[in-house]
C-alpha positions as CSV (number, residue, x, y, z in Angstrom):
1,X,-22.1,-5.4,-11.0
2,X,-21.0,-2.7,-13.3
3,X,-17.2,-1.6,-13.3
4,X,-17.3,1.6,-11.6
5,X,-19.3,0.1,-8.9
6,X,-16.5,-2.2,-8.4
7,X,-13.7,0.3,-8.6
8,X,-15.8,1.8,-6.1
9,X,-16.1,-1.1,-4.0
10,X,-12.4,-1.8,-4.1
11,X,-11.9,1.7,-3.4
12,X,-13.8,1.2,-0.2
13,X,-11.8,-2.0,1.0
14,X,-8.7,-0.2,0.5
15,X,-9.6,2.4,2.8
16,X,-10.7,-0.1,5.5
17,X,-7.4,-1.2,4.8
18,X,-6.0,1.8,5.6
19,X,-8.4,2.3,8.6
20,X,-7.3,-1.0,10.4
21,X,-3.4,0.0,9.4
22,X,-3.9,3.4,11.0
23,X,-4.7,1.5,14.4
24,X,-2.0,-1.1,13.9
25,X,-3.5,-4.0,12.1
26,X,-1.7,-4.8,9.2
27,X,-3.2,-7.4,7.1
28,X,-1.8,-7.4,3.6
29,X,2.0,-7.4,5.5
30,X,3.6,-9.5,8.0
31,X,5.1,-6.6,10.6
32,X,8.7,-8.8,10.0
33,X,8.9,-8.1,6.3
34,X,7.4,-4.6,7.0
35,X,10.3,-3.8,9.7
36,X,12.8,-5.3,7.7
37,X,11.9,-3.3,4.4
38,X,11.2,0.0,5.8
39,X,14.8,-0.4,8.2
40,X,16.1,1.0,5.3
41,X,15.2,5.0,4.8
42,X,14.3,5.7,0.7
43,X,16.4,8.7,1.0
44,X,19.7,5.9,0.7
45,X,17.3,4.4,-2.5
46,X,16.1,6.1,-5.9
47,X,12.6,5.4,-4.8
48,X,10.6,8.1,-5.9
49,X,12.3,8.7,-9.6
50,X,10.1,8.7,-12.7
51,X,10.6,5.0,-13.8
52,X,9.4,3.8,-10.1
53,X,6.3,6.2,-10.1
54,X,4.7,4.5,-13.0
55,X,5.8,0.8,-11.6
56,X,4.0,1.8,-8.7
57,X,0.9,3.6,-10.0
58,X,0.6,0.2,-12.1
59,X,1.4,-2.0,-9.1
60,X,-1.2,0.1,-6.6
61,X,-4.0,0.1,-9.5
62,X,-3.5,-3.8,-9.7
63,X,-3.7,-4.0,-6.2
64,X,-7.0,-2.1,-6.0
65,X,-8.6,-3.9,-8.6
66,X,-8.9,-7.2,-6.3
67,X,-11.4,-7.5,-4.5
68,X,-10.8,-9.5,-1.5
69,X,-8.3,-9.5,1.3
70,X,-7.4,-12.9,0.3
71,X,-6.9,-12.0,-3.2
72,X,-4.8,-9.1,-2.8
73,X,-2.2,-11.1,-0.2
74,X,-1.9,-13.8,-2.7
75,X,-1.0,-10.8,-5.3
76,X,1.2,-9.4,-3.1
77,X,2.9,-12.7,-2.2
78,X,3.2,-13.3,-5.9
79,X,5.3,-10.6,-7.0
80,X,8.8,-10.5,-7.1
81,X,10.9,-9.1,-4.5
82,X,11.7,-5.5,-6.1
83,X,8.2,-5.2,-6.7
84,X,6.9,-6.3,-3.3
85,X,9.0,-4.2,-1.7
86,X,7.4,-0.8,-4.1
87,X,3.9,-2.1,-3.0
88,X,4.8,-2.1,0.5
89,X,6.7,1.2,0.8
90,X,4.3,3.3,-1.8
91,X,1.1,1.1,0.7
92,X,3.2,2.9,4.1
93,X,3.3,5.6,2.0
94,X,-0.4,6.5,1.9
95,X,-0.5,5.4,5.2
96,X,2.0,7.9,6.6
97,X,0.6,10.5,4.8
98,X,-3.3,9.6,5.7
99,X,-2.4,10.0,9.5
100,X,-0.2,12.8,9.0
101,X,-3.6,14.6,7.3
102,X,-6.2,13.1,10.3
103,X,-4.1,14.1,13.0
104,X,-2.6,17.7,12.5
105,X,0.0,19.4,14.5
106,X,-1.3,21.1,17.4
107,X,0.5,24.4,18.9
């Protein structure tokens, strides 16, 4: 398999990630460790400032790059907290943002 076919591929399993997130199954996250890192709002945090955007584009295209469920919760579980915690917020992130987008406001 060629590398863009993979990237594809990956790209794919990322979206069925998304997909079974948007309905409430979480599998990269433990909902625990999800409630107890998203208790705190990023506007009390420097989140989004220009050092953190590139951690996370680097963290996120890691995270794409695996291939299996598996393999991406055994990335996950590897890094350190600080880093974990990017992951998590920038995945909720996407995940806010993809159901604001499928579900617009009705008036």
């Amino acid at each position: 398999m060629n590398k863009e076919t993979n990237q594809k591929l990956n790209l794919e399993g990322i979206e069925r990630l998304l997909n079974q997130s948007m309905n409430g199954v979480h599998i990269l996250f433990d909902n625990v460790t999800v409630a107890q890192i998203l208790h705190k709002p990023t506007e009390e945090l420097d989140f989004f400032n220009k050092e953190k955007i590139t951690q996370i584009q680097e963290l996120f295209s890691q995270l794409v790059q695996l291939s299996s469920g598996r393999e991406k919760q055994n990335f996950l579980h590897s890094l350190p907290p600080e880093q974990y915690e990017i992951l998590l917020r920038t995945y909720f992130h996407i995940l806010d943002n993809s159901l604001l987008a499928s579900n617009p406001p009705r008036h």
